[in-house]
PDB file with SEQRES, HELIX, SHEET and CRYST1 records, atoms N, CA, C and O in Angstrom:
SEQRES   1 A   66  UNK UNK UNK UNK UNK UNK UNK UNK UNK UNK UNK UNK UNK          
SEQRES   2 A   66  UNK UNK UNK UNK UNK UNK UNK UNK UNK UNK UNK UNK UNK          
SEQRES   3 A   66  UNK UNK UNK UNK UNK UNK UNK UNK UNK UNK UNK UNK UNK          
SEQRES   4 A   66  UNK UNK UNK UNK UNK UNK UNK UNK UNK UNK UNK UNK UNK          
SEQRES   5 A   66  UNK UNK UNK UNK UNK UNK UNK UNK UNK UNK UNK UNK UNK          
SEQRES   6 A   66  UNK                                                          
HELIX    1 AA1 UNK A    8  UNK A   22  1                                  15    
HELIX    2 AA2 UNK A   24  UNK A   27  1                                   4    
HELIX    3 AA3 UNK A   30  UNK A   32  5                                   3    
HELIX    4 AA4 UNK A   55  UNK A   59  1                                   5    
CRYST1    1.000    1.000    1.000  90.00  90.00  90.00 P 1           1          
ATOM      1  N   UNK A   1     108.821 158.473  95.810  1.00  0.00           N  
ATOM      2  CA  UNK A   1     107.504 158.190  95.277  1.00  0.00           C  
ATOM      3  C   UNK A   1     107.182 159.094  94.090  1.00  0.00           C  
ATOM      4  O   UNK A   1     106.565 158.658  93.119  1.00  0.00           O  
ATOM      5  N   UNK A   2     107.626 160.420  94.179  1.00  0.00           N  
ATOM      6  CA  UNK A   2     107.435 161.194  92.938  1.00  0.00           C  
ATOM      7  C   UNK A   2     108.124 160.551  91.873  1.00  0.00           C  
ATOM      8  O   UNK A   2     107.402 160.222  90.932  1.00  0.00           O  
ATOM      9  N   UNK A   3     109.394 160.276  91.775  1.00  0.00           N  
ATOM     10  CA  UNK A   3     110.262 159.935  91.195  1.00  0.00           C  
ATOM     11  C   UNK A   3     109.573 158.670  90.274  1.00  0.00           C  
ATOM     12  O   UNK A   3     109.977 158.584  89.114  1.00  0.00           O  
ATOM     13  N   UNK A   4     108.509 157.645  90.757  1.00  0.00           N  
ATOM     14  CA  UNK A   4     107.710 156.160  90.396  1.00  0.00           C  
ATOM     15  C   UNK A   4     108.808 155.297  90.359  1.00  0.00           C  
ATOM     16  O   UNK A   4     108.858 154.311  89.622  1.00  0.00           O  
ATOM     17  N   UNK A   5     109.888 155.715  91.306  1.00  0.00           N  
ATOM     18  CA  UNK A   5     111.509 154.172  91.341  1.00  0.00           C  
ATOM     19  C   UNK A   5     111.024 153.274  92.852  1.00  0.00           C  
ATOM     20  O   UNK A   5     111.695 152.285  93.146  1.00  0.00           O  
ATOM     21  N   UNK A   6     110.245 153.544  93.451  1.00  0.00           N  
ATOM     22  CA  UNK A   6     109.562 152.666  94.335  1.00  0.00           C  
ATOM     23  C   UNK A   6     109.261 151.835  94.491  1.00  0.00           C  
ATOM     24  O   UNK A   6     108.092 152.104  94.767  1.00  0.00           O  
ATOM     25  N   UNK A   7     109.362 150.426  94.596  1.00  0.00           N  
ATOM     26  CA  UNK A   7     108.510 149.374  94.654  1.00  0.00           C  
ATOM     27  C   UNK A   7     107.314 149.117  95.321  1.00  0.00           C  
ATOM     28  O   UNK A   7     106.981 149.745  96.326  1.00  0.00           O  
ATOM     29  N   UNK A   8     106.522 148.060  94.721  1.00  0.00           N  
ATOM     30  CA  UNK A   8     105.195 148.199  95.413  1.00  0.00           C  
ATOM     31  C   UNK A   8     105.364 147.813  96.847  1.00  0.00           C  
ATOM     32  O   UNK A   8     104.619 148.457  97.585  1.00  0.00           O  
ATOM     33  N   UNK A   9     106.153 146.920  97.470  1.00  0.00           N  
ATOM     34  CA  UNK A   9     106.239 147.139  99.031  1.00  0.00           C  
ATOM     35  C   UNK A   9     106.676 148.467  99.260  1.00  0.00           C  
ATOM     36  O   UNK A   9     105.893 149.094  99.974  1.00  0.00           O  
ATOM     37  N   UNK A  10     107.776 149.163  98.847  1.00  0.00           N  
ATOM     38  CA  UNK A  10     107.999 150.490  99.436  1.00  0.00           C  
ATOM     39  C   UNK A  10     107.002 151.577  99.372  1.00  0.00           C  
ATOM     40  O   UNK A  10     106.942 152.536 100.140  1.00  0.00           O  
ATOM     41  N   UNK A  11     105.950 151.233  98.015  1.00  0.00           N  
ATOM     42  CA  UNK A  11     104.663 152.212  98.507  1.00  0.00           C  
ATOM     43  C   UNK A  11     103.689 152.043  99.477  1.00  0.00           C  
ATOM     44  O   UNK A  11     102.955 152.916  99.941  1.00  0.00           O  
ATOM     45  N   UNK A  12     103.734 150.737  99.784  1.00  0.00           N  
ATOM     46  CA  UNK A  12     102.836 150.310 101.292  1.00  0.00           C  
ATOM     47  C   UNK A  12     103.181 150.463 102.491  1.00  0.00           C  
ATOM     48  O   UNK A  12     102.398 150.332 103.432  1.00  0.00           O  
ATOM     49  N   UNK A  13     104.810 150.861 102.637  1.00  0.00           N  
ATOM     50  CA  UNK A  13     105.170 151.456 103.952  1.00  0.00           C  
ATOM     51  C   UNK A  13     105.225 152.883 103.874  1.00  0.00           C  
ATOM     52  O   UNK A  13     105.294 153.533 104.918  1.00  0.00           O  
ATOM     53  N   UNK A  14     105.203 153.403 102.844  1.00  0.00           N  
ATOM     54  CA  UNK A  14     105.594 154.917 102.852  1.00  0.00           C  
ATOM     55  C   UNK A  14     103.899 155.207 102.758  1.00  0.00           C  
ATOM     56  O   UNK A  14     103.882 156.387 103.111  1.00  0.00           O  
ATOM     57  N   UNK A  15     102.547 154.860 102.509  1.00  0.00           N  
ATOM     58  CA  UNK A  15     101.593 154.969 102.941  1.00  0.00           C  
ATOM     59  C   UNK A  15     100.792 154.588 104.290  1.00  0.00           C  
ATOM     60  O   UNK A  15      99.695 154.893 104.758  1.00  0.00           O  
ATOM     61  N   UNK A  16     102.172 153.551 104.796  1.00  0.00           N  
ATOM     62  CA  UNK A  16     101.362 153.147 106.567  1.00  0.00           C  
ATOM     63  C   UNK A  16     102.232 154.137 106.855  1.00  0.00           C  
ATOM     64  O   UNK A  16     101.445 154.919 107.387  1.00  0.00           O  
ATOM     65  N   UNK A  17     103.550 154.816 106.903  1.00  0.00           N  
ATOM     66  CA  UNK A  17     104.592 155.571 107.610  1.00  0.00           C  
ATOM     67  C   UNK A  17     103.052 157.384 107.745  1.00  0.00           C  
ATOM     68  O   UNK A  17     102.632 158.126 108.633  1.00  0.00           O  
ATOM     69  N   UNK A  18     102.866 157.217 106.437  1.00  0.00           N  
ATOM     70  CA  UNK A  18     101.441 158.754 106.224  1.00  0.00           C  
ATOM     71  C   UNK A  18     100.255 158.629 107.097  1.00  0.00           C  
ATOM     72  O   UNK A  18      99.692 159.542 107.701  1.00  0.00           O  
ATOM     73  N   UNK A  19      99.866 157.021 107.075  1.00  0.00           N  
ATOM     74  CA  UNK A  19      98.711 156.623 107.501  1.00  0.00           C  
ATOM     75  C   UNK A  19      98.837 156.829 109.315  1.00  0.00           C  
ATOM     76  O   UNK A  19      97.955 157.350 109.997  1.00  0.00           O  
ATOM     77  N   UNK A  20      99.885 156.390 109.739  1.00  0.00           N  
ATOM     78  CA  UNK A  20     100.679 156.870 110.999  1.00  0.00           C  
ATOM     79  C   UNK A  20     100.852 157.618 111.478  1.00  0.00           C  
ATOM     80  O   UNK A  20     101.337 157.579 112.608  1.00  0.00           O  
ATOM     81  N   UNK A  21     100.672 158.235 111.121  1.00  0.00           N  
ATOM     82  CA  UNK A  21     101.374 160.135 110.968  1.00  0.00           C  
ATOM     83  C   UNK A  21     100.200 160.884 111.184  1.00  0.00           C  
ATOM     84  O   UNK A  21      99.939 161.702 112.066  1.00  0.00           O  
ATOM     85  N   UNK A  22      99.568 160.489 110.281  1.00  0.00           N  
ATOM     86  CA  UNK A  22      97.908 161.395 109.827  1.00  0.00           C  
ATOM     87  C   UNK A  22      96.788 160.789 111.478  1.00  0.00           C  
ATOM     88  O   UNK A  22      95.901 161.456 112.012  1.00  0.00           O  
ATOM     89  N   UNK A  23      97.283 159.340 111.907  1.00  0.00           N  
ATOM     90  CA  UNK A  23      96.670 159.181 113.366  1.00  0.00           C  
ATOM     91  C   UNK A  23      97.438 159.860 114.076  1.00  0.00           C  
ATOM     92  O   UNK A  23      96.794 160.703 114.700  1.00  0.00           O  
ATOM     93  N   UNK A  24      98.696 159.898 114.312  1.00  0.00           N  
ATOM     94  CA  UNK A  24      99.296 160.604 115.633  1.00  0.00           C  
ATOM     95  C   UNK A  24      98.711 162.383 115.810  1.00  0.00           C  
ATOM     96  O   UNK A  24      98.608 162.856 116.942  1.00  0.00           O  
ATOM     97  N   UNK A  25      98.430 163.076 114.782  1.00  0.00           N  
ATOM     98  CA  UNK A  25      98.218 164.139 114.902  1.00  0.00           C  
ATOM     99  C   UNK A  25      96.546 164.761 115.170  1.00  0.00           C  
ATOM    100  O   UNK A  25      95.976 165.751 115.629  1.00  0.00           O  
ATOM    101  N   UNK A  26      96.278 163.582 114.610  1.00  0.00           N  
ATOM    102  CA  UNK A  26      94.603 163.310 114.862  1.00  0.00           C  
ATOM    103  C   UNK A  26      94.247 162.968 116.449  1.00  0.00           C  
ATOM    104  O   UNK A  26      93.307 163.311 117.166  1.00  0.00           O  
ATOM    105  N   UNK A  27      95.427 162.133 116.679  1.00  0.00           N  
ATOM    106  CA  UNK A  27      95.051 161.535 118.231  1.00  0.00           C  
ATOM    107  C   UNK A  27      95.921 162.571 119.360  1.00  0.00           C  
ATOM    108  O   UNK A  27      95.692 162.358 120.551  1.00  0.00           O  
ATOM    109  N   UNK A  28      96.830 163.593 119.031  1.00  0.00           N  
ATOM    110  CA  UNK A  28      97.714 164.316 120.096  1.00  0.00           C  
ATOM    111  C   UNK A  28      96.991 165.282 120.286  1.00  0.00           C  
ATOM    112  O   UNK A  28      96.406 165.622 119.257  1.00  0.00           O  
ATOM    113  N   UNK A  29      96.680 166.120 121.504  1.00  0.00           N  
ATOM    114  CA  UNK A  29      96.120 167.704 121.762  1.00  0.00           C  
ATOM    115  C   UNK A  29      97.041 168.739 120.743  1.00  0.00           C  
ATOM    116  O   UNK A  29      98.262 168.727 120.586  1.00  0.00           O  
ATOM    117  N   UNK A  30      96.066 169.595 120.137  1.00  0.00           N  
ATOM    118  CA  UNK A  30      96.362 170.463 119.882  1.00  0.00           C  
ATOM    119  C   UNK A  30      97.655 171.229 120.407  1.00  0.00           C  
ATOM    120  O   UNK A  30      98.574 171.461 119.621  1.00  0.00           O  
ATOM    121  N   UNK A  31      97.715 171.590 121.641  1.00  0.00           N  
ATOM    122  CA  UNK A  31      98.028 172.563 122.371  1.00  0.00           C  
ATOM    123  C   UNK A  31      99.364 171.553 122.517  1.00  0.00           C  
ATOM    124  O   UNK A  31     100.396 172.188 122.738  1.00  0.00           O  
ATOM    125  N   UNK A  32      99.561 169.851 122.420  1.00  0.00           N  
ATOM    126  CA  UNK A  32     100.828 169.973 122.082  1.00  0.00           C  
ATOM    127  C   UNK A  32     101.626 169.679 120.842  1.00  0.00           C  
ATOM    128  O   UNK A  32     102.688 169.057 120.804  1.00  0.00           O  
ATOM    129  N   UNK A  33     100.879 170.283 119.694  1.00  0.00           N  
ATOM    130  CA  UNK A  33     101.804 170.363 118.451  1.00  0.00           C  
ATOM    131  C   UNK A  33     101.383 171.544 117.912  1.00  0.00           C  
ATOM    132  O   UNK A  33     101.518 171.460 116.692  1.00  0.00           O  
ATOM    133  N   UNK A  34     100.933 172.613 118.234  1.00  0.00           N  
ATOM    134  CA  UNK A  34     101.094 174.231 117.867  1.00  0.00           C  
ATOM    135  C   UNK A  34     101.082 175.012 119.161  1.00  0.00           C  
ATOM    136  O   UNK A  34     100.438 174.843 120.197  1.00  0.00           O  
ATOM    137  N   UNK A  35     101.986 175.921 118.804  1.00  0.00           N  
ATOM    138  CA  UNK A  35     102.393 177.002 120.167  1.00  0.00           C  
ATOM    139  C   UNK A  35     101.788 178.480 119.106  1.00  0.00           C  
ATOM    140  O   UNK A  35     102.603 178.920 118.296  1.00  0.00           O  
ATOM    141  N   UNK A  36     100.436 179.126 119.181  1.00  0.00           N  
ATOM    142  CA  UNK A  36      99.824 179.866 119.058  1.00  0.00           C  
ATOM    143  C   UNK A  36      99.709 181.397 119.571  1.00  0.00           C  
ATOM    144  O   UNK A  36      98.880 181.492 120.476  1.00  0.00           O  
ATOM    145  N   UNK A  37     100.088 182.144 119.359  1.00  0.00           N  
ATOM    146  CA  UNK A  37     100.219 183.444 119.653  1.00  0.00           C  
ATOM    147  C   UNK A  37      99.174 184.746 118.651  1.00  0.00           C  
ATOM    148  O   UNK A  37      99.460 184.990 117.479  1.00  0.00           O  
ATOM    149  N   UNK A  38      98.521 185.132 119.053  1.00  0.00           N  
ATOM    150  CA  UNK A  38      97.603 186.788 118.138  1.00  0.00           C  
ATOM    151  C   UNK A  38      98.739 187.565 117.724  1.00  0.00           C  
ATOM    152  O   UNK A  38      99.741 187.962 118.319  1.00  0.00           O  
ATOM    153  N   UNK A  39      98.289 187.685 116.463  1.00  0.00           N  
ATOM    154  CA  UNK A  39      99.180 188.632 115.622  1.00  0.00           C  
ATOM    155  C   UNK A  39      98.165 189.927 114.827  1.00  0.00           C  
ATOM    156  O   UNK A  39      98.305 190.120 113.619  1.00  0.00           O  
ATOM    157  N   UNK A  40      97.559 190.426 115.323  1.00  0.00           N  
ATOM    158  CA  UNK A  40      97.007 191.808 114.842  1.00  0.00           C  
ATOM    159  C   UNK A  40      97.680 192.618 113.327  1.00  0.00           C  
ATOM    160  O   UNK A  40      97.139 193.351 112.499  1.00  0.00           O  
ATOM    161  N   UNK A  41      99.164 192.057 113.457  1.00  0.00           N  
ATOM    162  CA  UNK A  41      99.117 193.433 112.266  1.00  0.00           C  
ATOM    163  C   UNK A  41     100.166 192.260 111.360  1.00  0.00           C  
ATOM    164  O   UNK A  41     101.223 192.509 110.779  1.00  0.00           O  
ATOM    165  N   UNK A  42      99.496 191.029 111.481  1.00  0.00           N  
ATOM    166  CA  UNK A  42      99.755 189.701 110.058  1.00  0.00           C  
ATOM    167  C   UNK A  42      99.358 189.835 109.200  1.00  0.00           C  
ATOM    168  O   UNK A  42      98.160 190.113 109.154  1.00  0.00           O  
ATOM    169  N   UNK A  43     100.077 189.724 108.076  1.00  0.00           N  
ATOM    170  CA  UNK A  43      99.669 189.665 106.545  1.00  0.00           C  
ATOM    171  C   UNK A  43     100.136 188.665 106.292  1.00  0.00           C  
ATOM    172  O   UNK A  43     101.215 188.282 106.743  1.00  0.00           O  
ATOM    173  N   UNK A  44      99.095 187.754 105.166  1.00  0.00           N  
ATOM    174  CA  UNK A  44      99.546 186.059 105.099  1.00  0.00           C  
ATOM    175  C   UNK A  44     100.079 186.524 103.681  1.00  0.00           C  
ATOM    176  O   UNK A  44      99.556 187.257 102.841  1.00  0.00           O  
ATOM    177  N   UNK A  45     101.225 185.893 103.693  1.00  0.00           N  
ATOM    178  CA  UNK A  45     102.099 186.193 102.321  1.00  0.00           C  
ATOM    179  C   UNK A  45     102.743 184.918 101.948  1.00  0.00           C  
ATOM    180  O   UNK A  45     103.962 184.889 101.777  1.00  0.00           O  
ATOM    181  N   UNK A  46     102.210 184.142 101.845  1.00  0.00           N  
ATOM    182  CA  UNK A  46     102.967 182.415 101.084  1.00  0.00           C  
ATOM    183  C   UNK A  46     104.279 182.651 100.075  1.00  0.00           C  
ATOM    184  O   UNK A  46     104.302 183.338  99.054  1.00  0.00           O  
ATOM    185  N   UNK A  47     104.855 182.236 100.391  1.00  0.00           N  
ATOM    186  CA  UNK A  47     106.306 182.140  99.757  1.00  0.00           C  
ATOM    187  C   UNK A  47     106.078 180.884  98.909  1.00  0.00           C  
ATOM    188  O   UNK A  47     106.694 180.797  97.846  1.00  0.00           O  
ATOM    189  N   UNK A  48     105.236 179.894  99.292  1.00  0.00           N  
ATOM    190  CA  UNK A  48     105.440 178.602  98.655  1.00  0.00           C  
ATOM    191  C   UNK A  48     104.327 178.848  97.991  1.00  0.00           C  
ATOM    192  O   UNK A  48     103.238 179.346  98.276  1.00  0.00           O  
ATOM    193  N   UNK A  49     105.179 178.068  96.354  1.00  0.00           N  
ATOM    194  CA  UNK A  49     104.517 177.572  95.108  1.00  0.00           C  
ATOM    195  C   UNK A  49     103.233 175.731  95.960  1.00  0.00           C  
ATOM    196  O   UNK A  49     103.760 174.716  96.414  1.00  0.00           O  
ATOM    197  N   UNK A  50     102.435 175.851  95.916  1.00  0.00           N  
ATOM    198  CA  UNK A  50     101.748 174.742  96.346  1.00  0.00           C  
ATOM    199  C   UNK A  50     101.270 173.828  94.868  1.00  0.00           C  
ATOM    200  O   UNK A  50     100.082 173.774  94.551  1.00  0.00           O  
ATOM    201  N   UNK A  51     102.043 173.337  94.280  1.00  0.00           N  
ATOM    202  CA  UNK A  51     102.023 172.905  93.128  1.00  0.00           C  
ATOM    203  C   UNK A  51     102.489 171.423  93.177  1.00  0.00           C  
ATOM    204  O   UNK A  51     102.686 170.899  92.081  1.00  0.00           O  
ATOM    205  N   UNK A  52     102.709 170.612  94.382  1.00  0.00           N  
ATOM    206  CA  UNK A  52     103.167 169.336  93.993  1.00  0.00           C  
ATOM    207  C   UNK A  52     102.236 168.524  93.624  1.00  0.00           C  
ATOM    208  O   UNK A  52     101.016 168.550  93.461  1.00  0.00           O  
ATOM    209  N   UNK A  53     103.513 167.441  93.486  1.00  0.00           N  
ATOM    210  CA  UNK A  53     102.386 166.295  92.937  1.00  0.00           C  
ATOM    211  C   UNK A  53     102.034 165.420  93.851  1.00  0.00           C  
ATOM    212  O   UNK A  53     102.986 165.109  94.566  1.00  0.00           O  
ATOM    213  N   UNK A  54     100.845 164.793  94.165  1.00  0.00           N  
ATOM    214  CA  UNK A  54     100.121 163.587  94.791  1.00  0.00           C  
ATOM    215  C   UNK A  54     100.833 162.474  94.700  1.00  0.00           C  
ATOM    216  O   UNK A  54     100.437 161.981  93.644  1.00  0.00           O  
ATOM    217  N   UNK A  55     101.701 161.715  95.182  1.00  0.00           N  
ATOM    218  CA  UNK A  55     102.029 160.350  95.220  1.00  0.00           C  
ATOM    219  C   UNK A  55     101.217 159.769  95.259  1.00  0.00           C  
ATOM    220  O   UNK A  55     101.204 158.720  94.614  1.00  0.00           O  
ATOM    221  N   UNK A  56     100.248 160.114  95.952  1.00  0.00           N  
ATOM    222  CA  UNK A  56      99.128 158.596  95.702  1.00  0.00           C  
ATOM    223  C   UNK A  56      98.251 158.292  94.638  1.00  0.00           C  
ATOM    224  O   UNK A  56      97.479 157.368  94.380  1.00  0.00           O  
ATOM    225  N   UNK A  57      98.793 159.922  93.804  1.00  0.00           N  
ATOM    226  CA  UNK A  57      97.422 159.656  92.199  1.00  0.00           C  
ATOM    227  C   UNK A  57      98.786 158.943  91.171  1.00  0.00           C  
ATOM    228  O   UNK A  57      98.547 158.078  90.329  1.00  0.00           O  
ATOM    229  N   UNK A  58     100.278 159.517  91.445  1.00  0.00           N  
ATOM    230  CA  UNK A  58     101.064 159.021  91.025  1.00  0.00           C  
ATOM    231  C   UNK A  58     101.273 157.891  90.559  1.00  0.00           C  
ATOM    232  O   UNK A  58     101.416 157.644  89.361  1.00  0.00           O  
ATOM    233  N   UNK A  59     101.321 156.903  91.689  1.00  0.00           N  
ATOM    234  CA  UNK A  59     101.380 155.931  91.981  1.00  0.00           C  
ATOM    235  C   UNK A  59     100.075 154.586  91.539  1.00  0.00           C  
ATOM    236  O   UNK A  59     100.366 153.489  91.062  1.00  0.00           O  
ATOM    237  N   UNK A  60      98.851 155.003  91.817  1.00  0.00           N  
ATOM    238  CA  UNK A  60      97.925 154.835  91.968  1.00  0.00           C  
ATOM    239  C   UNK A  60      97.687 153.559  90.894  1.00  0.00           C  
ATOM    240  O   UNK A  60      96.604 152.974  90.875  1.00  0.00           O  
ATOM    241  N   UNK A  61      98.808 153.177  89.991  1.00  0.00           N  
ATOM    242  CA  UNK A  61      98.496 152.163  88.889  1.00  0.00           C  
ATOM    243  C   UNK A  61      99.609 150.698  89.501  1.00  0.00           C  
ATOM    244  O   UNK A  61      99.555 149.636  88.881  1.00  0.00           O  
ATOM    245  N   UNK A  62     100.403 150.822  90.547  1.00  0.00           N  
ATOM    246  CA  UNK A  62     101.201 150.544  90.928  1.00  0.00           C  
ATOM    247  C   UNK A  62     100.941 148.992  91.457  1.00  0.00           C  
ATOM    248  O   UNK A  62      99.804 148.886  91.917  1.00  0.00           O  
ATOM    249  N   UNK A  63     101.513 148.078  91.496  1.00  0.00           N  
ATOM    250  CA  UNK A  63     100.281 146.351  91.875  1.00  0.00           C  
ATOM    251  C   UNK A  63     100.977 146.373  93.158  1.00  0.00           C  
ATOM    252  O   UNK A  63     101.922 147.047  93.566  1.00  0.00           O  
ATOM    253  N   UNK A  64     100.142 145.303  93.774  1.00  0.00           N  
ATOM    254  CA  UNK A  64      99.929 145.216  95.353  1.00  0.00           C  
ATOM    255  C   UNK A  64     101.610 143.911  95.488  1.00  0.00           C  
ATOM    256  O   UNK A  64     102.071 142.944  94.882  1.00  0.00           O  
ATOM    257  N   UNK A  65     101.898 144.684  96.562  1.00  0.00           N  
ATOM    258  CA  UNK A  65     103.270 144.302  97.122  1.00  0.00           C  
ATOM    259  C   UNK A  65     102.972 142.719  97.674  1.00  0.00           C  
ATOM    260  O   UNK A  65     102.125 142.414  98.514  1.00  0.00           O  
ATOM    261  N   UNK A  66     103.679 142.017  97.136  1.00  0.00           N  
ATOM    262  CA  UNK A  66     103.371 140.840  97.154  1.00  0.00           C  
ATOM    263  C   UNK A  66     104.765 139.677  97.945  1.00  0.00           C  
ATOM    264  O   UNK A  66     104.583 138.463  98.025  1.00  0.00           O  
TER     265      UNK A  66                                                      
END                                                                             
């Protein structure tokens, strides 16, 4: 999808595959998709550049899969 070599059906499954995804985690308990522990002497230090790009603003000119 970054790439824009996608077709417009392949952007409508790779947005139900997100859309899917974004319910399962919405609909599962917490407690079973993070295992949580206190860390007192954590320092948050990001290694990652958070700089990508949006597929969906990408995309966003893309015509309906027909």
């Amino acid at each position: 999808a970054v790439n824009r070599d996608l077709s417009p059906c392949d952007i409508d499954t790779l947005r139900k595959l997100e859309d899917d995804f974004t319910t399962y985690l919405l609909q599962t308990p917490l407690d079973s998709l993070f295992i949580s522990q206190r860390r007192d002497s954590f320092i948050w230090a990001p290694k990652l550049k958070i700089d990508y790009l949006k597929t969906d603003i990408v995309n966003k000119g893309v015509p309906p899969c027909q």
